[in-house]
VEXNU-967976 format. One record per residue (C-alpha): residue number from 0; x, y, z. Coordinates in steps of 0.5 Angstrom, whole numbers, plus 500, padded with zeros to 3 digits. Last residue first. Example, Ala and Ser with C-alpha at 12.3 -4.5 7.8 and 13.67 -1.06 7.14 Angstrom:
VEXNU-967976
<kevex 1,<527,498,514>>;
<kevex 0,<525,491,516>>;
This chain:
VEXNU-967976
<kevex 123,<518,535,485>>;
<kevex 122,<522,527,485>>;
<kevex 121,<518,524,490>>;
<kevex 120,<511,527,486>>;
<kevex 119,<514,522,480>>;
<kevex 118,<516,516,484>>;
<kevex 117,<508,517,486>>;
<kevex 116,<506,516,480>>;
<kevex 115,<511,511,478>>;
<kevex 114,<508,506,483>>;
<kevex 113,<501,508,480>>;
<kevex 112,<503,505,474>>;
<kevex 111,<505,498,478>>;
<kevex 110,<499,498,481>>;
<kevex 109,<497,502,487>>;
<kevex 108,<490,501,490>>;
<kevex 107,<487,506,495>>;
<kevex 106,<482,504,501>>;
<kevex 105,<478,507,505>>;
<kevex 104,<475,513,502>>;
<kevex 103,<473,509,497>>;
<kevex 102,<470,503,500>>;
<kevex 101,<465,500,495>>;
<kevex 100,<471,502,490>>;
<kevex 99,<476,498,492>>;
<kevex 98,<471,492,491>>;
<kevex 97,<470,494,485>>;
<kevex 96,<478,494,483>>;
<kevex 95,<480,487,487>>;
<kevex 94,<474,484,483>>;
<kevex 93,<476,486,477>>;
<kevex 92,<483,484,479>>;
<kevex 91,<489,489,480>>;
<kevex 90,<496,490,477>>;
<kevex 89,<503,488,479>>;
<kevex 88,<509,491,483>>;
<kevex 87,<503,492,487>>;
<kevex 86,<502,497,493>>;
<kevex 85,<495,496,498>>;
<kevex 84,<494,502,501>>;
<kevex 83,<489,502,508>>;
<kevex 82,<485,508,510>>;
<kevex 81,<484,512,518>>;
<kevex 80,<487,506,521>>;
<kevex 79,<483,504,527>>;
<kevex 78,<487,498,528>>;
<kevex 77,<482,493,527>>;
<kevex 76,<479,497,521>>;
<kevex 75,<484,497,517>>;
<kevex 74,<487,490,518>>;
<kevex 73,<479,488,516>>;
<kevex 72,<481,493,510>>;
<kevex 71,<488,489,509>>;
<kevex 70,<484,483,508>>;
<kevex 69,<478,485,504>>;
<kevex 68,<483,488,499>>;
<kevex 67,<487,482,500>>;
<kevex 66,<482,477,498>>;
<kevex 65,<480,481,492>>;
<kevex 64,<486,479,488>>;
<kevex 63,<492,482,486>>;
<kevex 62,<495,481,479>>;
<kevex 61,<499,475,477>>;
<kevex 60,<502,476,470>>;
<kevex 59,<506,482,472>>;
<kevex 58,<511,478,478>>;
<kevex 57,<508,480,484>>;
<kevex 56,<511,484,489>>;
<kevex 55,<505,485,495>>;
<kevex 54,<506,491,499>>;
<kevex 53,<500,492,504>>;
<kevex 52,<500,499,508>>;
<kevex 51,<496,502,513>>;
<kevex 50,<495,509,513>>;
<kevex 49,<494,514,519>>;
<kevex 48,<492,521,519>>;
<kevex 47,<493,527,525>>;
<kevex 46,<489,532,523>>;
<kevex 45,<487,538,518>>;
<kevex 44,<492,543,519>>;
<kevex 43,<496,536,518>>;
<kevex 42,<499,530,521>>;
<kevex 41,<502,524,517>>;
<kevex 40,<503,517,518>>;
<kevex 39,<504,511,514>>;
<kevex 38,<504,505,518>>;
<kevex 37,<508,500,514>>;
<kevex 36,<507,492,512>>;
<kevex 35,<501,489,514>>;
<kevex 34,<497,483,514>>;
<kevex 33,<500,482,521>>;
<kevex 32,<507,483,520>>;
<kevex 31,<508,475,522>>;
<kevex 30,<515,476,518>>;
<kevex 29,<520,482,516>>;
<kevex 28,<518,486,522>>;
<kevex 27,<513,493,521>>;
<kevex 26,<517,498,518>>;
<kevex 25,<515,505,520>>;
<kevex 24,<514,511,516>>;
<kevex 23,<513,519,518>>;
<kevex 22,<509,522,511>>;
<kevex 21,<511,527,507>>;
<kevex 20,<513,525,500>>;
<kevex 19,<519,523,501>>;
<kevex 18,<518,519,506>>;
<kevex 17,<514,515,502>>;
<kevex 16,<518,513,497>>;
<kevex 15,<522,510,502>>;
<kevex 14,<517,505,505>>;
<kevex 13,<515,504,498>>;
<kevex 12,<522,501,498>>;
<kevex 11,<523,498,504>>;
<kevex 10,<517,494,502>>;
<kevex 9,<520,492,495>>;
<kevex 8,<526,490,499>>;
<kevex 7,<523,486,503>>;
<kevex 6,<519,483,497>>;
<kevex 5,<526,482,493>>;
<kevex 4,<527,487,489>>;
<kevex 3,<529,485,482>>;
<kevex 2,<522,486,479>>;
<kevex 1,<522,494,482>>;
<kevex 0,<528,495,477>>;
C-alpha cells in the first residue's frame, strides 16, 4: 500500500506515523519545502528535541543515495536541528549507509523495513 501513495501522500503518512508515536508534527508546504518534509518535535524529562525529516517515495529498485543523506545533514545543521530522518519507500546505498554511520547521532535511515517498524511501535 505505501506504493500507491502519492509522494505528498507518503510525507502525510510518515507525518501520521509519528504523531502516534509521540511526537508533535508539522508538515512543511508541498513544494519549495527546503530539503525538508516535517519537523518532528518532542520535549521530555531530558529536554526539548527536534527532528527534520526527509520522505522520499521510491519505487524498490532505485534506492537513496548519499547525495541526500549529505543534503538533509546540511539542512540539520542550518536549522540547528537536534537530528534529521530520512524515511524511504525504498532501501539505502552502501554509500548512504556508511556515510550515516559517520554521524550517527545525527542522522536515522528508515527503509522500507524500518517503516514497518515504526508502524508496529504506533500500533502498541
Amino acid at each position: 500500500l505505501l506504493y500507491e501513495l502519492t509522494p505528498r501522500g507518503f510525507e502525510e503518512f510518515v507525518a501520521e506515523v509519528l504523531d502516534r508515536l509521540g511526537y508533535t508534527v508539522t508538515l512543511t508546504p508541498a513544494s519549495k519545502d527546503g530539503g525538508k518534509d516535517i519537523y518532528a518535535a518532542r520535549k521530555d524529562h531530558i529536554g526539548s528535541f527536534l527532528y527534520v525529516v526527509e520522505c522520499k517515495k521510491y519505487a524498490p529498485d532505485n534506492p537513496v543515495g548519499v547525495g541526500l543523506i549529505r543534503q538533509l545533514n546540511g539542512v540539520v545543521q542550518a536549522e540547528q536541528a537536534t537530528a534529521g530522518i530520512l524515511a524511504t519507500t525504498s532501501f539505502f546505498t552502501k554509500g548512504a549507509k556508511e556515510f550515516q554511520r559517520r554521524i550517527a547521532h545525527q542522522m536515522s535511515l528508515k527503509d522500507y523495513f524500518g517503516i514497518h517498524e515504526w508502524l508496529e511501535a504506533a500500533k502498541r
